[in-house]
C-alpha positions in Angstrom: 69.9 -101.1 -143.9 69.4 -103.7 -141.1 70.0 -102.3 -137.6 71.9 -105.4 -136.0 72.1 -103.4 -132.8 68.4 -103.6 -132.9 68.7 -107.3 -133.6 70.5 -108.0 -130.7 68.5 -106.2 -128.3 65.1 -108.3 -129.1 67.1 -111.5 -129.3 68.5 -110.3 -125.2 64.8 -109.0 -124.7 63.3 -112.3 -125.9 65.2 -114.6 -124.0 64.8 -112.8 -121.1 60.9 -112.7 -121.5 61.0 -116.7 -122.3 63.1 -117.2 -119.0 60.8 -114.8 -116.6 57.8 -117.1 -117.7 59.3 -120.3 -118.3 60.4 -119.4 -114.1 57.3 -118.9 -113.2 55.7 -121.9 -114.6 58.3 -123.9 -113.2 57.8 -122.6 -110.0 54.0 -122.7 -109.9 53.7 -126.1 -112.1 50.1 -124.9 -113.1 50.8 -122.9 -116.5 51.1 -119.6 -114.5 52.5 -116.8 -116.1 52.8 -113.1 -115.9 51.4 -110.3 -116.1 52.6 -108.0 -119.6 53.2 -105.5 -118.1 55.6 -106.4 -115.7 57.4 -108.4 -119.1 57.6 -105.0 -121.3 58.8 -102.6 -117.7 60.8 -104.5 -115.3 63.2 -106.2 -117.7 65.3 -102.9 -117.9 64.8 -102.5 -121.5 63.1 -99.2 -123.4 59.2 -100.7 -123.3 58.4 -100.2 -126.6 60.9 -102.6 -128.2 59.7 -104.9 -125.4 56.0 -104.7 -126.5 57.8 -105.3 -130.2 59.5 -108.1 -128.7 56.4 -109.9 -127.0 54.5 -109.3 -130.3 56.8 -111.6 -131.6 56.7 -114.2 -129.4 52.8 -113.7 -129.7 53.0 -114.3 -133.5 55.3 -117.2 -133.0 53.3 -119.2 -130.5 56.0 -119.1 -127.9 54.1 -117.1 -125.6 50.0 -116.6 -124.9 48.4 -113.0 -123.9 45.1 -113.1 -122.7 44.5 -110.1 -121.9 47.2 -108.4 -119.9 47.9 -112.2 -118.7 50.7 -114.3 -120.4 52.0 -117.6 -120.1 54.8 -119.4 -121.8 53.8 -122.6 -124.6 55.4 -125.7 -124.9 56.9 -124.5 -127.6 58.3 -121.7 -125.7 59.5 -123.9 -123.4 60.9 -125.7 -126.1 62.7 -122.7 -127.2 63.9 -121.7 -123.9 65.5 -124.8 -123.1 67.5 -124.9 -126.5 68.7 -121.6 -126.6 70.0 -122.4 -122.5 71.9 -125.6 -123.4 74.0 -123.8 -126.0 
């Protein structure tokens, strides 16, 4: 059985992860990002399904981890800004 509670949270989680890096780059304007830790302990979410979460942008090519670095893609960006104009 699918846990749609579960669902929802990454969805939040995601989003939330996509906006903290797509303001960053905006602000910087030089592809900075963040650090993962700070994505999978400050958002105010239980870490590990923020670690699942970030995974999944990962797999997606949303988001870039080098390391404990990460950056948002274009295709993150991309992402973002669709899912904000709704």
């Amino acid at each position: 059985m699918t846990d749609h509670a579960f669902i929802n949270r990454q969805h939040v989680i995601r989003h939330a992860m996509l906006a903290e890096l797509y303001s960053k780059c905006q602000i910087s304007r030089i592809g900075a990002g963040g650090y993962s830790r700070d994505l999978t302990h400050t958002l105010g979410h239980d870490p590990q399904e923020c670690e699942f979460a970030l995974g999944y942008l990962v797999e997606a090519g949303l988001v870039i981890r080098e390391s404990v670095h990460c950056r948002i893609t274009a295709l993150g960006m991309e992402k973002y800004e669709a899912e904000s104009c709704k």
